[in-house]
mmJSON file of the N, C-alpha and C atoms, coordinates in Angstrom:
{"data_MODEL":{"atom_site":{
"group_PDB":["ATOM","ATOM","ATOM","ATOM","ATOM","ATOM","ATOM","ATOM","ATOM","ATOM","ATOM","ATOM","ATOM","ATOM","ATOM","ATOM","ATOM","ATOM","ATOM","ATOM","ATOM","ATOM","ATOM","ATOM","ATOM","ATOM","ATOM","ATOM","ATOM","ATOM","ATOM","ATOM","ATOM","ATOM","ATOM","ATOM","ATOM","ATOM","ATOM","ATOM","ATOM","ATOM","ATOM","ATOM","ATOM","ATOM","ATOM","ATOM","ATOM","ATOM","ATOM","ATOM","ATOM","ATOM","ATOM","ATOM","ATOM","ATOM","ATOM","ATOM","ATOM","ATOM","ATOM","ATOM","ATOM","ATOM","ATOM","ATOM","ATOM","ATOM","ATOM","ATOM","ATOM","ATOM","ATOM","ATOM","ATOM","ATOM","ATOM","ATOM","ATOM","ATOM","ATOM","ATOM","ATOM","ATOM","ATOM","ATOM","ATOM","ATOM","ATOM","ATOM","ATOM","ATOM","ATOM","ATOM","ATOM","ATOM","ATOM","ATOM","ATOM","ATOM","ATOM","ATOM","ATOM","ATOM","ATOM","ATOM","ATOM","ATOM","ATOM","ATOM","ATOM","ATOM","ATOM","ATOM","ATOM","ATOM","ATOM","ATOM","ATOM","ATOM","ATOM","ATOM","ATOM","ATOM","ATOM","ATOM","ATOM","ATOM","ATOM","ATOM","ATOM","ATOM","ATOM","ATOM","ATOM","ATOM","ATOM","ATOM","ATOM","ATOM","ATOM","ATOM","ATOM","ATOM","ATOM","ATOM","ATOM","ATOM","ATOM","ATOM","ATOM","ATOM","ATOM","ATOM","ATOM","ATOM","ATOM","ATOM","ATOM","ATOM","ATOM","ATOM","ATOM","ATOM","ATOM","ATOM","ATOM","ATOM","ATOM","ATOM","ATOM","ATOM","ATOM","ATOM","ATOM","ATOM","ATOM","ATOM","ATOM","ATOM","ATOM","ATOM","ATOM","ATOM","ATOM","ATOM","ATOM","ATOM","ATOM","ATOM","ATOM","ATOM","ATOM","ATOM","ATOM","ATOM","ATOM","ATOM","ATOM"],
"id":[1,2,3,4,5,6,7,8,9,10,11,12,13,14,15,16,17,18,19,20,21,22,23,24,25,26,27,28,29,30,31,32,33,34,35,36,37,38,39,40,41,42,43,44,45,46,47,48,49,50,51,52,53,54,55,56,57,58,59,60,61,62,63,64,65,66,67,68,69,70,71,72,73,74,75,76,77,78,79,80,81,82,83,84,85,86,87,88,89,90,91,92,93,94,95,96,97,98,99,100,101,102,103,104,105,106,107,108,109,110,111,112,113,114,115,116,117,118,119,120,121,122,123,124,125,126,127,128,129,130,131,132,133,134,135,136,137,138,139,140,141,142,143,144,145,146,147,148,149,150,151,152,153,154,155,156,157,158,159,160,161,162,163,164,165,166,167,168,169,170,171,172,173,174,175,176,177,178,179,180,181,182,183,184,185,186,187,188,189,190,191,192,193,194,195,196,197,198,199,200,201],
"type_symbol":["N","C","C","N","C","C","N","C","C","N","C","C","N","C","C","N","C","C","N","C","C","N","C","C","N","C","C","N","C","C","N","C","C","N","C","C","N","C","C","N","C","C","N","C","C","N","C","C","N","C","C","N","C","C","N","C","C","N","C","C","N","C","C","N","C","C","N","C","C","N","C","C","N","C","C","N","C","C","N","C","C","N","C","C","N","C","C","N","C","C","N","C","C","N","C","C","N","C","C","N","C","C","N","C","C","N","C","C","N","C","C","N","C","C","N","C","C","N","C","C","N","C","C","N","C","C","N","C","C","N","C","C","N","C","C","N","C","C","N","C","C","N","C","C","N","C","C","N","C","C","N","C","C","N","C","C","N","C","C","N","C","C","N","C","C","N","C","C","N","C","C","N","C","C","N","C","C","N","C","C","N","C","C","N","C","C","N","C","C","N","C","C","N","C","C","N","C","C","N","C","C"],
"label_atom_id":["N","CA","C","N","CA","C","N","CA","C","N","CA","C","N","CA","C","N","CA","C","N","CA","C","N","CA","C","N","CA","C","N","CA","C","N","CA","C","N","CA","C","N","CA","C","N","CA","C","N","CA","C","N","CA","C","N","CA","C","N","CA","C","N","CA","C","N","CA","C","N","CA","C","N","CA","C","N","CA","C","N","CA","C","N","CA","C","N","CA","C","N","CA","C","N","CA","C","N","CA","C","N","CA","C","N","CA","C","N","CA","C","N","CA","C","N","CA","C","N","CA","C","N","CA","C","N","CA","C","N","CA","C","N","CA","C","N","CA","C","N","CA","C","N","CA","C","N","CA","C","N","CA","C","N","CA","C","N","CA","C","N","CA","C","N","CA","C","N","CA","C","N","CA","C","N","CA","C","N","CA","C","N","CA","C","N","CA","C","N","CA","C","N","CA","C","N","CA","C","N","CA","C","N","CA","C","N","CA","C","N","CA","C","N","CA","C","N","CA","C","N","CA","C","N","CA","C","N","CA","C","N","CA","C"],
"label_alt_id":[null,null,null,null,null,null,null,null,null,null,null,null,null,null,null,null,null,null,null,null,null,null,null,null,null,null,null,null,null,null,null,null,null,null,null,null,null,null,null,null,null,null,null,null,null,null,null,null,null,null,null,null,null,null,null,null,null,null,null,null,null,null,null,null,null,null,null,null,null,null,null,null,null,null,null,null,null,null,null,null,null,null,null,null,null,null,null,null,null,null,null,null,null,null,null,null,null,null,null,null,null,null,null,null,null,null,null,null,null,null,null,null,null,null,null,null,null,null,null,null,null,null,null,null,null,null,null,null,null,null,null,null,null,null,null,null,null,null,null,null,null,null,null,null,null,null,null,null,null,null,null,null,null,null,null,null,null,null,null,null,null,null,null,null,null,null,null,null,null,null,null,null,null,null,null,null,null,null,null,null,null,null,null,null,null,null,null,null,null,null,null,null,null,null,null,null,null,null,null,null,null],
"label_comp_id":["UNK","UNK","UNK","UNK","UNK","UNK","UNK","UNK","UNK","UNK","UNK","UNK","UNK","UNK","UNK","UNK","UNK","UNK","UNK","UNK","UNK","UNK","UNK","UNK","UNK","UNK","UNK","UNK","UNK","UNK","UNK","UNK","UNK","UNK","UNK","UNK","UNK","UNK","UNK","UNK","UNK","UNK","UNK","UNK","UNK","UNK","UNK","UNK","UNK","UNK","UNK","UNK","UNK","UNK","UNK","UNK","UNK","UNK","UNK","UNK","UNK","UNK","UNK","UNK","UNK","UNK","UNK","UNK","UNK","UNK","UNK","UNK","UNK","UNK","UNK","UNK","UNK","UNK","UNK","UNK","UNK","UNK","UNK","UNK","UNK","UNK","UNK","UNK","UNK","UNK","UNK","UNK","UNK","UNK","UNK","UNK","UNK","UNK","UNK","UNK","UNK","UNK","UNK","UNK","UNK","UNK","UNK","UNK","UNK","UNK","UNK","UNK","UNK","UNK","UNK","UNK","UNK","UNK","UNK","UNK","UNK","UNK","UNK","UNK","UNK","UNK","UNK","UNK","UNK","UNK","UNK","UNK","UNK","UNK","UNK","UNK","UNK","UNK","UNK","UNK","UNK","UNK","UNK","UNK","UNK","UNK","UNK","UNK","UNK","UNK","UNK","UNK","UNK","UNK","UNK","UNK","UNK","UNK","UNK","UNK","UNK","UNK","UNK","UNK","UNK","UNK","UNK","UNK","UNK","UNK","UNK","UNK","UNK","UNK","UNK","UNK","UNK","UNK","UNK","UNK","UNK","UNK","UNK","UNK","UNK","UNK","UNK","UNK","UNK","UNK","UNK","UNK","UNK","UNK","UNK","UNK","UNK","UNK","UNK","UNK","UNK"],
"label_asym_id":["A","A","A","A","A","A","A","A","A","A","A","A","A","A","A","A","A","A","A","A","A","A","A","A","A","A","A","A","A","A","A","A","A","A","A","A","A","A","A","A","A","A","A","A","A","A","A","A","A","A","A","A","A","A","A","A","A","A","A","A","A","A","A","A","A","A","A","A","A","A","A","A","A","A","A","A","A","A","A","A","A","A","A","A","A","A","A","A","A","A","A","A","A","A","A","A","A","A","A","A","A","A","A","A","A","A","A","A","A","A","A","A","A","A","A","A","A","A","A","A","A","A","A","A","A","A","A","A","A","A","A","A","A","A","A","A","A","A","A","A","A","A","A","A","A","A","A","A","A","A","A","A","A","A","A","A","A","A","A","A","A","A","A","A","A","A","A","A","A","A","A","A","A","A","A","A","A","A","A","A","A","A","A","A","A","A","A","A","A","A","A","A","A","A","A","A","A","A","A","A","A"],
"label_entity_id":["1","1","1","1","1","1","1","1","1","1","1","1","1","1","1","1","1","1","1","1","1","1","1","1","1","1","1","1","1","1","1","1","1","1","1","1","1","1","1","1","1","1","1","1","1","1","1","1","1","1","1","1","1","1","1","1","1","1","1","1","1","1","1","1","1","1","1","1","1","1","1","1","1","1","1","1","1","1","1","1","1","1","1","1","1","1","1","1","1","1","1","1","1","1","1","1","1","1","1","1","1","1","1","1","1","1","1","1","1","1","1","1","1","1","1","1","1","1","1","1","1","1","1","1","1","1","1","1","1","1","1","1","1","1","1","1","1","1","1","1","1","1","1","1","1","1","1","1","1","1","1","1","1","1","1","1","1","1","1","1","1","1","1","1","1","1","1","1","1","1","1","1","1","1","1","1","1","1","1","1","1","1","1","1","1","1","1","1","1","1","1","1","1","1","1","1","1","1","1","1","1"],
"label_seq_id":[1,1,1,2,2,2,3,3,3,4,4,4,5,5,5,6,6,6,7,7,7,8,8,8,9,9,9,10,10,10,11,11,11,12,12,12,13,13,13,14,14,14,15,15,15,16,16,16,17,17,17,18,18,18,19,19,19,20,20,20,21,21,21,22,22,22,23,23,23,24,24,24,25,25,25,26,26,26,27,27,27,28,28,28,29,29,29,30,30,30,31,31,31,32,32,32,33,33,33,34,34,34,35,35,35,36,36,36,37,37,37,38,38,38,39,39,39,40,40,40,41,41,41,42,42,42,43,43,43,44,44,44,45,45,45,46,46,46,47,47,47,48,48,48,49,49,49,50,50,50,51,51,51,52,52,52,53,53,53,54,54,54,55,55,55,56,56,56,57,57,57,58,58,58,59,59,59,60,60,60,61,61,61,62,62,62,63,63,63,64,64,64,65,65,65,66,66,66,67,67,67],
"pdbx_PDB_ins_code":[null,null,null,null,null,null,null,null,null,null,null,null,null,null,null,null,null,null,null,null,null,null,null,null,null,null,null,null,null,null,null,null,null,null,null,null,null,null,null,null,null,null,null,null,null,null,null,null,null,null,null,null,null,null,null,null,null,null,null,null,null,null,null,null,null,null,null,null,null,null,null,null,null,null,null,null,null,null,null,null,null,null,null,null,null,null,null,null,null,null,null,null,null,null,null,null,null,null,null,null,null,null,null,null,null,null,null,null,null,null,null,null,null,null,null,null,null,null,null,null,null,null,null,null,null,null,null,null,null,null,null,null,null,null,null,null,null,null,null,null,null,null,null,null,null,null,null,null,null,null,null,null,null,null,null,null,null,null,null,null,null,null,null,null,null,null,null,null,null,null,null,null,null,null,null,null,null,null,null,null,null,null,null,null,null,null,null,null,null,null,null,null,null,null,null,null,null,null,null,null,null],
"Cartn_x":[42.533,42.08,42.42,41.796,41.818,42.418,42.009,42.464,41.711,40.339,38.636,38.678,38.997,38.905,39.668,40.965,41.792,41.754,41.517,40.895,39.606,38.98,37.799,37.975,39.131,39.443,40.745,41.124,41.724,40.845,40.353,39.349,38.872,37.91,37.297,38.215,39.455,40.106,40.597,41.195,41.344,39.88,39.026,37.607,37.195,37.638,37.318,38.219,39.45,40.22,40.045,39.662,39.185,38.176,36.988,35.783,36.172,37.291,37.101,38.204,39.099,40.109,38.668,37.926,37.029,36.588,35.742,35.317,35.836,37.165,37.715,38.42,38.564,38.789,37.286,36.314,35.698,34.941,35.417,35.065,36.116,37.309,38.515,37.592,37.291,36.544,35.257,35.005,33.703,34.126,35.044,35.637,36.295,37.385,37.474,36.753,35.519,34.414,33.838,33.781,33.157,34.379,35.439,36.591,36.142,36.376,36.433,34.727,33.654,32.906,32.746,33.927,33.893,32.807,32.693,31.704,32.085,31.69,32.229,32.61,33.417,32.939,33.774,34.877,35.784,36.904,37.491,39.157,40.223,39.974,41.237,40.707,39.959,39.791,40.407,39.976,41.346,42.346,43.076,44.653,45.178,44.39,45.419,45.141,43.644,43.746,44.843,45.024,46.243,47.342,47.409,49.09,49.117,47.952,48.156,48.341,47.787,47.649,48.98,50.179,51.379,51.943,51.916,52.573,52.347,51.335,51.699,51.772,51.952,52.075,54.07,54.673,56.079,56.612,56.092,56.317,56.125,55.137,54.912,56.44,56.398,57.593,58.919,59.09,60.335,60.441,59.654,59.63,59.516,59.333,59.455,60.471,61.227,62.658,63.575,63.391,64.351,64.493,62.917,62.947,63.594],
"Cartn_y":[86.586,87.264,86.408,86.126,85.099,86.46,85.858,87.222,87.642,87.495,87.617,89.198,88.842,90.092,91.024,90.772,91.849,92.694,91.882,92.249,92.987,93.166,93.758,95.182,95.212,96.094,97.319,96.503,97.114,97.597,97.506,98.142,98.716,98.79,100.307,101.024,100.702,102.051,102.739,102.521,102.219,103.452,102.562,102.79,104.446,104.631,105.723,106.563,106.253,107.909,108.067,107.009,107.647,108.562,108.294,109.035,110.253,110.536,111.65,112.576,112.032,112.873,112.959,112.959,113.007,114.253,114.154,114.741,116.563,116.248,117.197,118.439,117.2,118.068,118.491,118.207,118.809,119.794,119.975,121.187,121.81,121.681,123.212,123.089,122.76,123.1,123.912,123.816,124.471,125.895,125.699,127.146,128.222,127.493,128.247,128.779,128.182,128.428,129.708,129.644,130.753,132.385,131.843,132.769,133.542,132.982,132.853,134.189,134.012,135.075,135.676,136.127,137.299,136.963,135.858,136.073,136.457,137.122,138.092,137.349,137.429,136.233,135.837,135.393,134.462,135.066,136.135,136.798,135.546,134.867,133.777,133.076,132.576,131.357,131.862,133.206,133.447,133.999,134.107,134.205,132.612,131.462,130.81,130.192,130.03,129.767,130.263,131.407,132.411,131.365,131.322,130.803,129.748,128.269,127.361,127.151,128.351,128.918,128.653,130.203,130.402,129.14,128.27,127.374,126.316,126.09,125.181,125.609,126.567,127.929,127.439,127.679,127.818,126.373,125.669,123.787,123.602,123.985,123.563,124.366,125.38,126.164,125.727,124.95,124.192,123.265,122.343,121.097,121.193,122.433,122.835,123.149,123.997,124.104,122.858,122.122,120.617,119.84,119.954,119.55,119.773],
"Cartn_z":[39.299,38.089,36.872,36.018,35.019,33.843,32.487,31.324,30.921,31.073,30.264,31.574,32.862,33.817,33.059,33.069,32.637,31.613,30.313,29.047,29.242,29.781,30.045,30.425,31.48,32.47,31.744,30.911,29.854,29.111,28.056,27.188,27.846,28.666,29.795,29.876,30.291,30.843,29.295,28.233,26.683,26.118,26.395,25.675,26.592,28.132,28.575,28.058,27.662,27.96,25.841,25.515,24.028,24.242,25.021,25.025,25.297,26.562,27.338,26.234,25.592,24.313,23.316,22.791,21.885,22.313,23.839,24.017,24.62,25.093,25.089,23.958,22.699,21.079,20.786,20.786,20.521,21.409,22.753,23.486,22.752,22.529,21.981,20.932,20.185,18.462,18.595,19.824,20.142,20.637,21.648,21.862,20.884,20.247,19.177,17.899,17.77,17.182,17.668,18.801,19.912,19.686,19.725,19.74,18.021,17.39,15.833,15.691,16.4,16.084,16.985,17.746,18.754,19.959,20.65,21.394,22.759,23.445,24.471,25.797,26.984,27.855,28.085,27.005,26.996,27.136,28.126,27.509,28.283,28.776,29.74,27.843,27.935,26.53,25.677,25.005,24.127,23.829,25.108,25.854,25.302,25.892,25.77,24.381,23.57,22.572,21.413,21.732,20.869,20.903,22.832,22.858,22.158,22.45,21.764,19.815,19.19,17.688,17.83,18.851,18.398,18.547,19.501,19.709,18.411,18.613,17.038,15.425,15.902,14.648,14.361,15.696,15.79,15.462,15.918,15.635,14.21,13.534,12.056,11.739,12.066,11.536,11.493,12.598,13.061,11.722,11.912,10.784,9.747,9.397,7.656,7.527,8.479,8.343,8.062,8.853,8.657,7.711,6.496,5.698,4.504],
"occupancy":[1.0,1.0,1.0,1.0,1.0,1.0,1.0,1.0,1.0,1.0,1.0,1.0,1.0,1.0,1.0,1.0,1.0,1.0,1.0,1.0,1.0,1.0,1.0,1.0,1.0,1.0,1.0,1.0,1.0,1.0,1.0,1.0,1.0,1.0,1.0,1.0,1.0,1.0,1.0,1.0,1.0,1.0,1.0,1.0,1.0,1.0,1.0,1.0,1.0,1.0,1.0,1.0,1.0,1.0,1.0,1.0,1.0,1.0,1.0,1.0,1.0,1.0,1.0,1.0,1.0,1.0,1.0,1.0,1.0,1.0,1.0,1.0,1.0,1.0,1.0,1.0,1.0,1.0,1.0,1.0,1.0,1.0,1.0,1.0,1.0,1.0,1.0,1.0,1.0,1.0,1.0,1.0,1.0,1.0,1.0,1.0,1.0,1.0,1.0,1.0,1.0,1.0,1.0,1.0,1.0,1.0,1.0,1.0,1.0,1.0,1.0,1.0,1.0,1.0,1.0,1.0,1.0,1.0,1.0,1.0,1.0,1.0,1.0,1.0,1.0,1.0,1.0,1.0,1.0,1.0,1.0,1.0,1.0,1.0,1.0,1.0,1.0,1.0,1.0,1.0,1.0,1.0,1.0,1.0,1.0,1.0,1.0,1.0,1.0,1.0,1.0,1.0,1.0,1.0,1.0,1.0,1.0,1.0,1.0,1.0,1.0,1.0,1.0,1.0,1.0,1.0,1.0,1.0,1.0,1.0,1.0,1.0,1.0,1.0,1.0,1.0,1.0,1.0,1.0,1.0,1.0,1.0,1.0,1.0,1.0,1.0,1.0,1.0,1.0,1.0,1.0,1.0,1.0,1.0,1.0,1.0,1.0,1.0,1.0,1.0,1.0],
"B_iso_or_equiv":[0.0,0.0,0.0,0.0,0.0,0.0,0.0,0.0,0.0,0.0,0.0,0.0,0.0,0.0,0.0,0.0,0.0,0.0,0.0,0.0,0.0,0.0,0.0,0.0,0.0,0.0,0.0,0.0,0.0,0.0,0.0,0.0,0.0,0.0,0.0,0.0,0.0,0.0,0.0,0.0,0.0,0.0,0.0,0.0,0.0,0.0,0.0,0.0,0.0,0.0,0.0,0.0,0.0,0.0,0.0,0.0,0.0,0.0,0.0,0.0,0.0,0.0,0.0,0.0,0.0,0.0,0.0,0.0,0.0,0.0,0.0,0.0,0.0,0.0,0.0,0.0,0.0,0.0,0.0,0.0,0.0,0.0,0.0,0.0,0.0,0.0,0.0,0.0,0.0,0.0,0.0,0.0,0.0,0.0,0.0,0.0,0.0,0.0,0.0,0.0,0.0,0.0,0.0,0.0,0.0,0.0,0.0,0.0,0.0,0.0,0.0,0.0,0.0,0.0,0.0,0.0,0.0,0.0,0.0,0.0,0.0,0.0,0.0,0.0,0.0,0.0,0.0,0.0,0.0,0.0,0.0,0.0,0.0,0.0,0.0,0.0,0.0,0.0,0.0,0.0,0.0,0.0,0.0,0.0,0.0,0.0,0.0,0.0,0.0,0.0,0.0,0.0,0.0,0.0,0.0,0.0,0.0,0.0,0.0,0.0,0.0,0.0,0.0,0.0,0.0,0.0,0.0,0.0,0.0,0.0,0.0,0.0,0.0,0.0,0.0,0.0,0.0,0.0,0.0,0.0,0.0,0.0,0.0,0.0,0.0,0.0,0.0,0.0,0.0,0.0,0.0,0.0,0.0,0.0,0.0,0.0,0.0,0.0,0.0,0.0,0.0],
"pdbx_formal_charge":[null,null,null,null,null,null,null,null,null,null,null,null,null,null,null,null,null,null,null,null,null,null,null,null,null,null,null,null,null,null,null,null,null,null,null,null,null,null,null,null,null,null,null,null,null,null,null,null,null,null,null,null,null,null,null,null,null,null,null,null,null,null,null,null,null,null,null,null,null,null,null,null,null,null,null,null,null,null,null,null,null,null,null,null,null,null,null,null,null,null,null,null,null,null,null,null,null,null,null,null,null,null,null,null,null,null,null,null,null,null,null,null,null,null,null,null,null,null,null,null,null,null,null,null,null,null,null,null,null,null,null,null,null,null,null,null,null,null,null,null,null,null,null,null,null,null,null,null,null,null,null,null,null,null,null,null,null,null,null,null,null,null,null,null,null,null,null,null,null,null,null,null,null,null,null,null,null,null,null,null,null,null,null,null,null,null,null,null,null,null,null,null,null,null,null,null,null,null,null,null,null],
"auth_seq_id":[1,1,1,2,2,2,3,3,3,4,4,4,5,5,5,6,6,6,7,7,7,8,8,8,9,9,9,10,10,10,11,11,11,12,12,12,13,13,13,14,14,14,15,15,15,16,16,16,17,17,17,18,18,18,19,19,19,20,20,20,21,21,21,22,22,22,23,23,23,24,24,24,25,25,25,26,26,26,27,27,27,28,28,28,29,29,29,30,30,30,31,31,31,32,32,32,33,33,33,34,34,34,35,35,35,36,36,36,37,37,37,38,38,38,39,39,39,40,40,40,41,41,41,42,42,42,43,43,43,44,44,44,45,45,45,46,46,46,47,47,47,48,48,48,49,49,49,50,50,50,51,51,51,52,52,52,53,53,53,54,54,54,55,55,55,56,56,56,57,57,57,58,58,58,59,59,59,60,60,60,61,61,61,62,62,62,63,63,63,64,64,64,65,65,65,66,66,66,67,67,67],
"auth_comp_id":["UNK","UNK","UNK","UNK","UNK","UNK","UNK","UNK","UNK","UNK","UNK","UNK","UNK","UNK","UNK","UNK","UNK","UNK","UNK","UNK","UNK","UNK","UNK","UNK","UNK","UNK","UNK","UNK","UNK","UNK","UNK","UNK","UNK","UNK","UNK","UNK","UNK","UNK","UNK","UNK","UNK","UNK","UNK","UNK","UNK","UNK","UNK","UNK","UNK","UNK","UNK","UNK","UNK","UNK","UNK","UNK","UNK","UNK","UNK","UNK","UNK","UNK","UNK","UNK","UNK","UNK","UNK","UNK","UNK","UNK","UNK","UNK","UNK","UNK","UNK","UNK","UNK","UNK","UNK","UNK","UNK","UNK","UNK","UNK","UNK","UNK","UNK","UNK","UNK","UNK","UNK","UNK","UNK","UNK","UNK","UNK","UNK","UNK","UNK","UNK","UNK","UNK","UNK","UNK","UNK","UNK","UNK","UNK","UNK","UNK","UNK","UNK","UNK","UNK","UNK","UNK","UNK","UNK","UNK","UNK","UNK","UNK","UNK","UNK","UNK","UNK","UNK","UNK","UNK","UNK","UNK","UNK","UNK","UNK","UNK","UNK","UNK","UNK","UNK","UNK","UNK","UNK","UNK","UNK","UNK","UNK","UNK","UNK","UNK","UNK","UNK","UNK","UNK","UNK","UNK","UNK","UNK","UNK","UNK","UNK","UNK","UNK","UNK","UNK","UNK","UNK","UNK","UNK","UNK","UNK","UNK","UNK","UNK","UNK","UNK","UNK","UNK","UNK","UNK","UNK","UNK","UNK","UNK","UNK","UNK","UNK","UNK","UNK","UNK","UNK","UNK","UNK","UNK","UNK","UNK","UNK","UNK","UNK","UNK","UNK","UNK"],
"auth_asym_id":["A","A","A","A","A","A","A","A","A","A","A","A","A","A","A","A","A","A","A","A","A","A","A","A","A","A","A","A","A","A","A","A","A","A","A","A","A","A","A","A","A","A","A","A","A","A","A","A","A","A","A","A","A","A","A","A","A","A","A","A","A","A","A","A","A","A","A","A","A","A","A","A","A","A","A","A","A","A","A","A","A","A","A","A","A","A","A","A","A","A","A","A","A","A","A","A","A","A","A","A","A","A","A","A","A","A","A","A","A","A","A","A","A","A","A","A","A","A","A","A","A","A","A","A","A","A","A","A","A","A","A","A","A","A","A","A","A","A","A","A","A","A","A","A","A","A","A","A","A","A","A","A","A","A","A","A","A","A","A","A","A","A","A","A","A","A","A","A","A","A","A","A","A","A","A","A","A","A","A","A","A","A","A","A","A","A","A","A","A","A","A","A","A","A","A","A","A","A","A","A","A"],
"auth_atom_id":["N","CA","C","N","CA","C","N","CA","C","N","CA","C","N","CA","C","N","CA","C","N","CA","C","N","CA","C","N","CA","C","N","CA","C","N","CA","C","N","CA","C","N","CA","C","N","CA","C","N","CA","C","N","CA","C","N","CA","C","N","CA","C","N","CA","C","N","CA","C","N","CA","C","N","CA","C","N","CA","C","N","CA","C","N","CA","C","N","CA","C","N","CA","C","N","CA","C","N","CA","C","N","CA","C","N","CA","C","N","CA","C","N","CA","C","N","CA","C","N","CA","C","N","CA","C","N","CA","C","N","CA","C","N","CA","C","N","CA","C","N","CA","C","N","CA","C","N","CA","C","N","CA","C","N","CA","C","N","CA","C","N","CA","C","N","CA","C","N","CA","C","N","CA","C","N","CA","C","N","CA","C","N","CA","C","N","CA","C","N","CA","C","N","CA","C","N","CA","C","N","CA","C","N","CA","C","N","CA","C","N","CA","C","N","CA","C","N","CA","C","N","CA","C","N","CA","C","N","CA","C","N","CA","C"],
"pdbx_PDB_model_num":[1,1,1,1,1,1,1,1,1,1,1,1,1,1,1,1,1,1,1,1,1,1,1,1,1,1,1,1,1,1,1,1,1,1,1,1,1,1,1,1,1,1,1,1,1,1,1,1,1,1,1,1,1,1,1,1,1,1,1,1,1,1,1,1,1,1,1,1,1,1,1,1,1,1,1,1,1,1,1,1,1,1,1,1,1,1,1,1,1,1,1,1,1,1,1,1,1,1,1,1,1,1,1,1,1,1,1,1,1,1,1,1,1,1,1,1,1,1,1,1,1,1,1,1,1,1,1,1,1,1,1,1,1,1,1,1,1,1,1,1,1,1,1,1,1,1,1,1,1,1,1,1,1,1,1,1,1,1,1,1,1,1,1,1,1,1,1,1,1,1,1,1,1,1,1,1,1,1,1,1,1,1,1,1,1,1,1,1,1,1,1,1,1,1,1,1,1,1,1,1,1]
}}}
C-alpha cells in the first residue's frame, strides 16, 4: 500500500461517517418537527425525544451552574 491508497481510504471512511452524522441530524430535525405539530404515530419518538430535551435540558443546567 503506498500513501495515495491510504489517503484515499481515509477520506471515504472521514467523508462517509460525515454524510451519515448529517444525515442522521437531520432525520432528529425532521422528527422533532413532526413531534412539535402533534402528528400522531409517533408515541416511542416522543418518549425519547422528551428524554433527549430533558437530558440536554439538565447538562446546559449543569454548566451554567459552574460558571
Amino acid at each position: 500500500m503506498n500513501k495515495a491508497t491510504v489517503l484515499k481510504s481515509v477520506t471515504a471512511v472521514v467523508g462517509a461517517g460525515v454524510a451519515i452524522w448529517l444525515i442522521i441530524n437531520e432525520l432528529i430535525s425532521v422528527m422533532e418537527n413532526l413531534a412539535a405539530i402533534s402528528v400522531p404515530g409517533f408515541p416511542r419518538l416522543s418518549k425519547l425525544l422528551e428524554r433527549l430535551k430533558n437530558t440536554v435540558s439538565k447538562s446546559k443546567g449543569d454548566n451554567a451552574d459552574e460558571k
